[in-house]
C-alpha positions as CSV (number, residue, x, y, z in Angstrom):
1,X,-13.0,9.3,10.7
2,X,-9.9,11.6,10.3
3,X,-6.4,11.3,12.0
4,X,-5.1,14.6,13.1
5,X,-1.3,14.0,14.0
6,X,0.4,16.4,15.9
7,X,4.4,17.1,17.1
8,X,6.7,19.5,18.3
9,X,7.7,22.0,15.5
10,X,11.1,22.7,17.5
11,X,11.9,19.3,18.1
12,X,12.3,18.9,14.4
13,X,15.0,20.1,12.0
14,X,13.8,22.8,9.2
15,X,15.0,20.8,6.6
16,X,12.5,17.6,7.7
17,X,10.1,20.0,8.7
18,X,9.9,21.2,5.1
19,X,10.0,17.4,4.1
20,X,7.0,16.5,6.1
21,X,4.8,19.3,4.6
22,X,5.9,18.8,1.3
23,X,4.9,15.1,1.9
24,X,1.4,16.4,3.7
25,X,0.8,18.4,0.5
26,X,1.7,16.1,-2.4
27,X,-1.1,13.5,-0.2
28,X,-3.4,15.6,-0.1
29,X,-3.9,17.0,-3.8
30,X,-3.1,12.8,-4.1
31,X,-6.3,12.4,-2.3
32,X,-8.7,15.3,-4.5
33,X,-7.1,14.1,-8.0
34,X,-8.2,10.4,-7.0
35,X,-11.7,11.4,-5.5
36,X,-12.0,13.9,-9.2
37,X,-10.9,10.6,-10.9
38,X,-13.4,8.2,-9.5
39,X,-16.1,10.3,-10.2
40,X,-15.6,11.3,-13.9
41,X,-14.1,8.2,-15.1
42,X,-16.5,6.2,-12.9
43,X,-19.7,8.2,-14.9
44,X,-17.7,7.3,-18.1
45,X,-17.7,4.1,-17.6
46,X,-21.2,3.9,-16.8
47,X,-21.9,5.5,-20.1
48,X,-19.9,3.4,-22.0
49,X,-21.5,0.4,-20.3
50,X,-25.1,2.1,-21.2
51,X,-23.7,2.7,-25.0
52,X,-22.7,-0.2,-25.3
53,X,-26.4,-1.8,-24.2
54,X,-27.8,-0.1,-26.7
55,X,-25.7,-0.5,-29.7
56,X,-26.8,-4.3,-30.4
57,X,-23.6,-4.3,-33.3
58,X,-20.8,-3.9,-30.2
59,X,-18.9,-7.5,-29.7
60,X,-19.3,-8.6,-25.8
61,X,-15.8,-8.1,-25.3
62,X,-15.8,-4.4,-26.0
63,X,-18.1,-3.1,-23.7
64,X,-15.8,-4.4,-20.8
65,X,-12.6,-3.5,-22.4
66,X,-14.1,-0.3,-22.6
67,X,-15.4,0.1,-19.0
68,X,-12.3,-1.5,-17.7
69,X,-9.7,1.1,-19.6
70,X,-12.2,3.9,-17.9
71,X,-11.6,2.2,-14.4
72,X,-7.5,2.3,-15.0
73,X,-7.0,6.2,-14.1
74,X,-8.8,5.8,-10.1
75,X,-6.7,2.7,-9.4
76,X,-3.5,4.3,-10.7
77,X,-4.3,7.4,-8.5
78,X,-5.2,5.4,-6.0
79,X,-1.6,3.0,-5.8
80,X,0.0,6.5,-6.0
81,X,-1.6,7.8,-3.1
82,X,-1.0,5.0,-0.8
83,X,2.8,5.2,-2.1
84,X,2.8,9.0,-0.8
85,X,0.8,7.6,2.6
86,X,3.2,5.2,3.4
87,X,6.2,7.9,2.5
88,X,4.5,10.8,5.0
89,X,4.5,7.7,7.7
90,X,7.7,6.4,7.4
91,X,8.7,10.2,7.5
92,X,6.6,11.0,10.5
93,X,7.8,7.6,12.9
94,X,11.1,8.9,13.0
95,X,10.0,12.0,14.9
96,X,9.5,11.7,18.7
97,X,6.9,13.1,20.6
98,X,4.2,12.8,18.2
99,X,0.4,12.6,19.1
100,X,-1.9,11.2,16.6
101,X,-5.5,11.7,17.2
102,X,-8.8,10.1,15.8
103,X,-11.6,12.5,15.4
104,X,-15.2,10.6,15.1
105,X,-17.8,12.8,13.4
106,X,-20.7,12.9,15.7
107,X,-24.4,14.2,14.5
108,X,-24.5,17.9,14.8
109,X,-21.4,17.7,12.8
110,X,-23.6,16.4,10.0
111,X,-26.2,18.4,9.9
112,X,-23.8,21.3,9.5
């Protein structure tokens, strides 16, 4: 489900204006570097939990340490994203007149 949030571009000064997409932008490449981040370092881990299955010699302890320092990157991204989330809101509730729509997917949009 998306949220498509809409407002008057007149009612708002240029300066805020250029604020809030500034704020819209920095989210959004928040939002791909996470999703890039889960995926490799997720399939890193995953190897290194593999690698460490078949090397016999490995402490215990390694493997985890190991898939755990992999796991790091996502949930960094991740904090950081809800940080700029939270900004873009507390930017966008000072703004009146603002619509904020949810848009629910429905099945011909999925087999698109």
């Amino acid at each position: 489900m998306q949220t498509v949030t809409s407002f008057q571009a007149s009612a708002v000064p240029p300066e805020q204006l250029s604020g809030i997409v500034a704020d819209y932008l920095a989210l959004d490449r928040a939002r791909i570097f996470r999703r890039l981040l889960v995926i490799r370092c997720g399939l890193l881990a995953l190897g290194a939990g593999f690698a460490s299955v078949l090397l016999h010699r490995v402490s215990p302890v390694a493997p985890w340490f190991t898939c755990a320092m992999f796991l790091v990157p996502p949930v960094w991204a991740w904090i950081a994203e809800l940080r700029l989330a939270h900004r873009l809101s507390r930017r966008l509730d000072g703004i009146d007149g603002i619509v904020t729509d949810k848009i629910v997917p429905t099945d011909s949009d999925a087999t698109r």
